[in-house]
VEXDREN-2710 file (C-alpha; in Angstrom, 1 decimal):
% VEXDREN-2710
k/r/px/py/pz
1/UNK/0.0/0.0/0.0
2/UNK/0.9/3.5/-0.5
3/UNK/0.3/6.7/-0.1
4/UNK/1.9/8.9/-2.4
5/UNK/0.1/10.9/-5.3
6/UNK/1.4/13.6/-7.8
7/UNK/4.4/15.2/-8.1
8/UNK/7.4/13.9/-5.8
9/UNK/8.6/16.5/-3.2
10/UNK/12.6/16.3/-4.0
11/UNK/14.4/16.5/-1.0
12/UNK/18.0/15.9/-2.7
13/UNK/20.2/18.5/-2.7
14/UNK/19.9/19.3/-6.5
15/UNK/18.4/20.0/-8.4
16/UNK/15.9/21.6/-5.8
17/UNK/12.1/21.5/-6.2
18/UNK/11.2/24.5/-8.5
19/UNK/8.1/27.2/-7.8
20/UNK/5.3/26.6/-10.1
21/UNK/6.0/30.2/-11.4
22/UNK/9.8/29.3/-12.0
23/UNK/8.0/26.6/-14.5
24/UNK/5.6/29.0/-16.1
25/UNK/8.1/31.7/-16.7
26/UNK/9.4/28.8/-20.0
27/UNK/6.1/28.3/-20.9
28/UNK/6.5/31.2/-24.0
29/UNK/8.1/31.4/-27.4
30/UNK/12.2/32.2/-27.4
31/UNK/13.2/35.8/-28.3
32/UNK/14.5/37.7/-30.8
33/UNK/18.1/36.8/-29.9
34/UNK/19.3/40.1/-30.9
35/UNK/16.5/42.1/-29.7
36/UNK/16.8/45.2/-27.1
37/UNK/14.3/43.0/-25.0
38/UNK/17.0/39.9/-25.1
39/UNK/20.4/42.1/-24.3
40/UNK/18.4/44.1/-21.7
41/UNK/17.8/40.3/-19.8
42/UNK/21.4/38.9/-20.7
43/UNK/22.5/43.1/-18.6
44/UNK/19.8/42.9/-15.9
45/UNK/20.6/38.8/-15.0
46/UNK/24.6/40.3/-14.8
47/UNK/24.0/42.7/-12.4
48/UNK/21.4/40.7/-10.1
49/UNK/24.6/38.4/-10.3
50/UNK/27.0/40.8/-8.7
51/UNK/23.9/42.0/-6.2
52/UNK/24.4/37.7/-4.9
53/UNK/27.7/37.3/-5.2
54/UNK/28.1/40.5/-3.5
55/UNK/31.3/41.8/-5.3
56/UNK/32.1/44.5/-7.4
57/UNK/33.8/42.6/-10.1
58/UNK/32.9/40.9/-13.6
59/UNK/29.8/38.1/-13.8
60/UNK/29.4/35.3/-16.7
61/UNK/26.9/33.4/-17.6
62/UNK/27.9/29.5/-19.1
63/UNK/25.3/27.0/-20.5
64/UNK/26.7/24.6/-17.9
65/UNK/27.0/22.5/-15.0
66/UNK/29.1/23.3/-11.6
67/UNK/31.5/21.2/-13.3
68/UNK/31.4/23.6/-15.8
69/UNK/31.9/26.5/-14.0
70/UNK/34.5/24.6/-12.3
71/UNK/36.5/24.2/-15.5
72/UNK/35.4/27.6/-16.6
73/UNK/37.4/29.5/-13.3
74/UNK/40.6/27.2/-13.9
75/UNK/41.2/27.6/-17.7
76/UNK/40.7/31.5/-17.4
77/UNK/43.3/31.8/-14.5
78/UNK/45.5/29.1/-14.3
79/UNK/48.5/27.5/-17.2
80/UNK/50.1/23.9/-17.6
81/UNK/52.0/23.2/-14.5
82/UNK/50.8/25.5/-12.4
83/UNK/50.1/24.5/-8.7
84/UNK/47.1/24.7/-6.8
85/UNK/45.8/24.2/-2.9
86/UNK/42.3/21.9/-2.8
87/UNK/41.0/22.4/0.4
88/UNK/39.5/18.9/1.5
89/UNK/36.2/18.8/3.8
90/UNK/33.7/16.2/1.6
91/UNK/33.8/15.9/-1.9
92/UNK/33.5/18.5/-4.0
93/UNK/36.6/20.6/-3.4
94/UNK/38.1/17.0/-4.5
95/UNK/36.0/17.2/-7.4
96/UNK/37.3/20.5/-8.7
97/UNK/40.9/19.4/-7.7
98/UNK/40.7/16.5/-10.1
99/UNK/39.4/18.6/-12.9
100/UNK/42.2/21.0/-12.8
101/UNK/44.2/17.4/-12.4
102/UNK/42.9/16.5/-15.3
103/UNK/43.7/20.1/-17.4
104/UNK/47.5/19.2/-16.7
105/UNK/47.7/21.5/-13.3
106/UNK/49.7/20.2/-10.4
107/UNK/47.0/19.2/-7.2
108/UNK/48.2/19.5/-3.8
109/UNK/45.4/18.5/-0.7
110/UNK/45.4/20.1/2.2
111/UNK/43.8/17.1/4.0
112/UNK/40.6/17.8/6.0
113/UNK/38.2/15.3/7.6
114/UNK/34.6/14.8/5.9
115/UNK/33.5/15.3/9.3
116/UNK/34.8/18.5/9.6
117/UNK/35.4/22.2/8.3
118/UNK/38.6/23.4/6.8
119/UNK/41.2/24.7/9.8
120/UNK/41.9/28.3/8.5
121/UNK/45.1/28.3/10.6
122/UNK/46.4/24.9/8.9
123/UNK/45.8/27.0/5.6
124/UNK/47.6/29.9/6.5
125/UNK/50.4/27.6/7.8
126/UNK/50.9/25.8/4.6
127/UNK/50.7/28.9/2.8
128/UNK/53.4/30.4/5.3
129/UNK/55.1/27.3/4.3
130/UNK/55.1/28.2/0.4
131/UNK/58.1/30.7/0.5
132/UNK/58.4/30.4/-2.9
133/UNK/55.2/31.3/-3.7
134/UNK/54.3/27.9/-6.2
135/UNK/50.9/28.0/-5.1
136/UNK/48.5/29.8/-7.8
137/UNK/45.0/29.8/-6.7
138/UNK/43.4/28.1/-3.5
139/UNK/40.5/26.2/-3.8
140/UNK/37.4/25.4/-1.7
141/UNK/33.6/25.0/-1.6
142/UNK/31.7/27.0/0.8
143/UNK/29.6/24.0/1.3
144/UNK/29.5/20.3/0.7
145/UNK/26.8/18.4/0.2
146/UNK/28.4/15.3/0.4
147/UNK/29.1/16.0/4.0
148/UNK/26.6/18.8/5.2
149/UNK/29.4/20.9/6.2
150/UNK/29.8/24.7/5.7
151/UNK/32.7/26.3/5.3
152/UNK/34.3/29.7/7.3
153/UNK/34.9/31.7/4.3
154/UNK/35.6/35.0/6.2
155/UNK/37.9/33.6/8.0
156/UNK/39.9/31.3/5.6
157/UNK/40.2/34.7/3.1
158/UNK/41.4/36.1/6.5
159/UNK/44.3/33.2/6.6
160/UNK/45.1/33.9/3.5
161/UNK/45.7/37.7/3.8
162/UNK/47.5/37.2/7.2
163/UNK/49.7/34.8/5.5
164/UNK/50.5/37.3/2.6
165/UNK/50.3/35.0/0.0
166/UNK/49.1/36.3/-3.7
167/UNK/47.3/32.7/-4.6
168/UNK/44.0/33.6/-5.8
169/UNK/41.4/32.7/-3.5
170/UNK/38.5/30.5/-5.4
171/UNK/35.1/29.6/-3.3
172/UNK/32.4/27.2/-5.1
173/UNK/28.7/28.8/-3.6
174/UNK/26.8/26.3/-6.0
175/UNK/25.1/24.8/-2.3
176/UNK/24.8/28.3/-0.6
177/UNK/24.3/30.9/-2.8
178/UNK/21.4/32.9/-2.0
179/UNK/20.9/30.7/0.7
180/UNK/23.8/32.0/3.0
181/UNK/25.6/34.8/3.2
182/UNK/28.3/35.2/1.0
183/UNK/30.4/38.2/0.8
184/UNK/32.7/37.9/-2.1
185/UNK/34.8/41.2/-2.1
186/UNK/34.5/41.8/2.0
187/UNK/35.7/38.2/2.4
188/UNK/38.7/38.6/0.1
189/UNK/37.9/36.2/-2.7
190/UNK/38.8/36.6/-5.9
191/UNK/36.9/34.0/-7.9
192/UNK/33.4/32.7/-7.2
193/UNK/31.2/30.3/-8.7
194/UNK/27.8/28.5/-8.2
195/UNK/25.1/27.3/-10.7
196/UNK/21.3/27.3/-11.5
197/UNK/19.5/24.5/-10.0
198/UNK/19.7/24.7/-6.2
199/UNK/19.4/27.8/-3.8
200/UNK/18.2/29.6/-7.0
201/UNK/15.5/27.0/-8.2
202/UNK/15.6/27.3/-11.8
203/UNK/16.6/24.2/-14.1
204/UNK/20.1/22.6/-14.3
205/UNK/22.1/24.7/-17.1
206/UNK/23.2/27.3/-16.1
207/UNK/26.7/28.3/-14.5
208/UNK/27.5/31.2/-13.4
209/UNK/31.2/32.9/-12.4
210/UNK/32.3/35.9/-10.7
211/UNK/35.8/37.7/-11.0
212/UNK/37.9/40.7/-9.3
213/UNK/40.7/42.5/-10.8
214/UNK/43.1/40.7/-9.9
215/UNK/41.6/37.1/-10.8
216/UNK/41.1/39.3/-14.7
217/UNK/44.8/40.5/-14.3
218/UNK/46.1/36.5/-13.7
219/UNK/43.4/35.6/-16.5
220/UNK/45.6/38.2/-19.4
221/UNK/48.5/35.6/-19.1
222/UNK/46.6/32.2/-18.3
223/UNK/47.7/29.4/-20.9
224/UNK/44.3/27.1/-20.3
225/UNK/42.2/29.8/-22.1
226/UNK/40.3/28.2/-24.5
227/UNK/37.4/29.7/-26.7
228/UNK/34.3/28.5/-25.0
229/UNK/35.2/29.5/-21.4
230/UNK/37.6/32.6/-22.2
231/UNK/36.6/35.8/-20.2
232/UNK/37.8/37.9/-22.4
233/UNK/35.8/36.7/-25.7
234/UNK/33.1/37.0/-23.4
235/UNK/33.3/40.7/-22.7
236/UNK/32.9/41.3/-26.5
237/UNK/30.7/44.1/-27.7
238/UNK/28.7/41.4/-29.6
239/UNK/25.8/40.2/-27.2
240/UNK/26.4/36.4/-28.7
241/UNK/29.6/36.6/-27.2
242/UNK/28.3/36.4/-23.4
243/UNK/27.1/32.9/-24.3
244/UNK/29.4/32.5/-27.0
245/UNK/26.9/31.5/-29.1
246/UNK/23.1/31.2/-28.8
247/UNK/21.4/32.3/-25.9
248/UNK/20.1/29.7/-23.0
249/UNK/16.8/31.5/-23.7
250/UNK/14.5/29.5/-21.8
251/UNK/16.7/29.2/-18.9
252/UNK/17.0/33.0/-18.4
253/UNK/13.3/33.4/-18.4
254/UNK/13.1/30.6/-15.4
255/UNK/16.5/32.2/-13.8
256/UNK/15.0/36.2/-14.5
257/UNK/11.7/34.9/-12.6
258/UNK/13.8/32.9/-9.8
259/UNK/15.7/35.7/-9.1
260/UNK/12.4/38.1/-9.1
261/UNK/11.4/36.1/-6.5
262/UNK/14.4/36.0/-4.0
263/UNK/15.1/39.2/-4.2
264/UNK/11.5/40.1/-3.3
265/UNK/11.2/37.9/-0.6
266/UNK/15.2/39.6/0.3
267/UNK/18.0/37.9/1.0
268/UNK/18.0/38.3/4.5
269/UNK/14.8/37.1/4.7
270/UNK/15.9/33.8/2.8
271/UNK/18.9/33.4/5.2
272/UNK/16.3/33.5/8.1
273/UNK/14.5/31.1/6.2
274/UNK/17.0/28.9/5.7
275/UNK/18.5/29.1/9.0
276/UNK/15.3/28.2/10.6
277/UNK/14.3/25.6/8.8
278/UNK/17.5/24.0/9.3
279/UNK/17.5/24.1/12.7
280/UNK/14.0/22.0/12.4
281/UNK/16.0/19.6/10.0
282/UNK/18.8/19.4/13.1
283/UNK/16.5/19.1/16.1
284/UNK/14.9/16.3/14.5
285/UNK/17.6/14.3/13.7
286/UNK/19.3/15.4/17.4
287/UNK/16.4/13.4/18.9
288/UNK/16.2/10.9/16.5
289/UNK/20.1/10.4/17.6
290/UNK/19.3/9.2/21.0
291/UNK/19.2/6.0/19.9
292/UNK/22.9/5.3/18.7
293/UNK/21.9/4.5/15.4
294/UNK/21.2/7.5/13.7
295/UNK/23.5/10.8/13.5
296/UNK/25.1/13.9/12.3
297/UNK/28.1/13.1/10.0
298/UNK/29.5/16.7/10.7
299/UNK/30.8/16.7/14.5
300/UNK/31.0/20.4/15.6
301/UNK/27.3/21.7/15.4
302/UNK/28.8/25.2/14.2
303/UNK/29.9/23.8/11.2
304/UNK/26.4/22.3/9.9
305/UNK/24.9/23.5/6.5
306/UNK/22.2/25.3/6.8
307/UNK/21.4/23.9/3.0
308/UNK/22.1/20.0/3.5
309/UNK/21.8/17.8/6.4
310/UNK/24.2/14.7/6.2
311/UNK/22.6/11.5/8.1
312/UNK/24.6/8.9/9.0
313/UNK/23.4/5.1/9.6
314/UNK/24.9/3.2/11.7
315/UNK/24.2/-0.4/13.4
316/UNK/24.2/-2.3/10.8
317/UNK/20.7/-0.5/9.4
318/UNK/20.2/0.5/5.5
319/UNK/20.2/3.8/4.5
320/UNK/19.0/3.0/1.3
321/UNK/16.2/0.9/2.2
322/UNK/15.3/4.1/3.8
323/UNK/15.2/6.2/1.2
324/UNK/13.5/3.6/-1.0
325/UNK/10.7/3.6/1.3
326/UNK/10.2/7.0/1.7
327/UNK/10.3/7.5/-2.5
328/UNK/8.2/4.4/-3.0
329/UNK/5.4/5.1/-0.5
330/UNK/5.2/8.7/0.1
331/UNK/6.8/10.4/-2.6
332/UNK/9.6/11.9/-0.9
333/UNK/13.2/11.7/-2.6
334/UNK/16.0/12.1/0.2
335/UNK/19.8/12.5/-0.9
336/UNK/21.7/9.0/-0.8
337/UNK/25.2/9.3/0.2
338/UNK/27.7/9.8/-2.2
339/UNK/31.7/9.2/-2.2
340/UNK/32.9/7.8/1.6
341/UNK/29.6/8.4/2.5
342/UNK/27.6/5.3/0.3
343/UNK/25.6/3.2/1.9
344/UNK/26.8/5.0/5.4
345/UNK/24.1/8.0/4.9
346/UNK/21.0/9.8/3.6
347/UNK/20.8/13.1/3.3
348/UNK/18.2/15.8/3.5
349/UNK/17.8/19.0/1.8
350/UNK/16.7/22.0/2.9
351/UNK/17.2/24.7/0.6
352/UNK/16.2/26.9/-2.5
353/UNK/11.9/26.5/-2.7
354/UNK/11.3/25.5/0.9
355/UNK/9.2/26.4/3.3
356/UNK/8.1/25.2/6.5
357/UNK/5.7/22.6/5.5
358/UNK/7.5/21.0/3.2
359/UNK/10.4/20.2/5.8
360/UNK/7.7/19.2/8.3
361/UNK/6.2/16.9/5.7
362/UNK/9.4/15.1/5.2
363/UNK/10.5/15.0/8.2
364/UNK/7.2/13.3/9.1
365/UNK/7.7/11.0/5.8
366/UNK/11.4/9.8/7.5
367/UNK/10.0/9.5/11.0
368/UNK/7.4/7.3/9.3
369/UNK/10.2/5.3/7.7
370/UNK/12.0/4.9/10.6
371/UNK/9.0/3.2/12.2
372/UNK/7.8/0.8/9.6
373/UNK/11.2/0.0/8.5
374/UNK/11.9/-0.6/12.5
375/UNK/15.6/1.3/12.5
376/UNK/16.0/2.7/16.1
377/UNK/15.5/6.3/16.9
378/UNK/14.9/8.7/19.2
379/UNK/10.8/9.2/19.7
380/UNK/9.6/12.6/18.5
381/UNK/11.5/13.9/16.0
382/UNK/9.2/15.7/14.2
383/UNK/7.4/17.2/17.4
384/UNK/10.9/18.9/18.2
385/UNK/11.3/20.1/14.8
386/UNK/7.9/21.6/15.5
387/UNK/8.9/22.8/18.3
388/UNK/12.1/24.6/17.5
389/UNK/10.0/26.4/14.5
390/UNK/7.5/27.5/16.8
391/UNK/10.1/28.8/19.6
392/UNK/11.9/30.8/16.5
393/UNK/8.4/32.1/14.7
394/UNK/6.4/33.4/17.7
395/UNK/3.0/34.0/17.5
END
């Protein structure tokens, strides 16, 4: 027997569960591609760009992945040889490290802990370290969603400055922008970097990148350039050029109506949101903890996302049996884990098109799995979740 109906409620952390008027936005014929009406979206989606990333400097646009993007802030940077710092706290610093790997540049780890944040003072004591000043860029996400951890950015750009080092500073938001703060310029990074289909709930596609000065300085001598990524082919007078090619049309209409909506809700506002409901994602799985089974793969409370929960499942239990239940019967897709984490984890997503009773509803939808599937937990769950919303809300 079950009881699921409709559309599934995705609870993975991308892509995110998109509003209905995201969806209707696309629902229109394309543009003129060189119409006013077309360059005056490609300018306005630019500067809402800069307005999240919270930095003074250049935006682009890339019909592409993270993995794109990921590409797209090495090649324009970085040549043959050159050595960069991967800042290791789940996966997908990792991730980026091997793709630079992979583009003929030199990878060094500073080894973290998926259970943990990056250490700012172990990065300002390798870079203290690098007298010779081999290190070109310094890599890191500002969260993982492999782990559930968030990143100090602030204070790692702060390492970095105290250690005097000229390595660019590169920070992947694709998890956290509009989500968290971010403070691109005030936190002293020089390249940033997220994509379309999670805190901003439009459709996977899209990439998007973010440089300073000096990150467009480095880029006048980089030797990965190549014609699809290139910065400066991008800033031709041309409007084709921004895409190099064809416009993502559709896309842009769903991202101009995403971004409509976040920035009329705020962005403080949307940090609340976020924060709140992710302390109801935590004070469920903090009861549902008591019984040994169940836990928090990410130690330190501090340094849990306010995006992604990571679960881990311990005692022998089956995470995926889990989340095979909860998609089978109710409807509800949770996050399996992924790299160290398979078969150790589920995760549950909490960001982008959320509100509170979606997260109610699957937390209820887990706390039901935990009972038919008979995995030990902590009674009440959802009640504290409830709880911890009311205390925060008021009346």
């Amino acid at each position: 027997m079950v009881v699921r109906a409709g559309r599934e409620f995705l609870a993975i952390p991308g892509p995110t569960t998109m509003p209905d008027e995201v969806l209707q936005a696309m629902h229109r014929p394309a543009l003129d591609i060189y119409s006013d009406e077309m360059v005056q979206l490609t300018d306005g989606i630019l500067a809402d760009l800069k307005r999240l990333f919270r930095t003074a400097g250049r935006t682009y646009i890339y019909i592409a992945n993270g993995h794109g993007a990921w590409e797209a802030t090495l090649s324009n940077t970085l040549s043959r040889g050159d050595r960069i710092l991967v800042l290791e706290s789940g996966r997908f610093a990792i991730g980026w490290g091997d793709a630079a790997a992979a583009m003929g540049v030199t990878v060094e780890v500073l080894k973290g802990d998926i259970r943990r944040a990056v250490r700012p003072a172990e990065v300002e004591a390798r870079l203290r370290q690098d007298t010779q000043r081999e290190i070109k860029a310094i890599v890191v996400v500002q969260v993982d969603t492999a782990s559930g951890v968030v990143n100090d950015i602030a204070a790692i750009g702060r390492a970095i400055k105290s250690a005097g080092h000229d390595a660019l500073f590169m920070v992947d938001t694709v998890a956290s922008l509009g989500c968290l703060p971010f403070e691109m310029d005030a936190w002293n990074v020089d390249v940033a970097m997220s994509g379309s289909q999670k805190g901003l709930m439009t459709p996977p596609g899209l990439a998007f990148v973010a440089a300073n000065d000096r990150a467009r300085e480095r880029h006048r001598n980089a030797g990965l350039r190549t014609p699809y990524w290139d910065w400066t082919a991008r800033e031709g007078q041309e409007h084709y050029r921004k895409y190099s090619g064809t416009a993502p049309v559709h896309l842009l209409f769903a991202l101009r109506k995403a971004l409509d909506m976040l920035f009329a809700e705020g962005l403080d506002a949307s940090f609340t949101r976020h924060r709140l409901l992710a302390r109801a994602v935590r004070a469920a799985v903090e009861t549902w903890a008591r019984s040994n089974v169940l836990g928090f793969n990410i130690l330190d409370a501090d340094e849990r996302s306010d995006t992604v929960t990571t679960v881990r499942v311990d005692g022998g239990y089956d995470p995926v049996a889990l989340q095979t239940y909860c998609k089978s019967k109710c409807g509800v897709v949770l996050g399996t884990g992924i790299g160290d984490l398979s078969g150790k984890a589920f995760r549950i997503a909490h960001m982008g098109h959320v509100n509170a009773p979606m997260i109610l509803g699957t937390l209820g939808v887990v706390e039901m799995a935990l009972r038919a599937l008979r995995i030990p937990h902590g009674e009440g769950g959802v009640t504290a979740a409830i709880q911890s919303l009311a205390d925060a809300v008021g009346a």
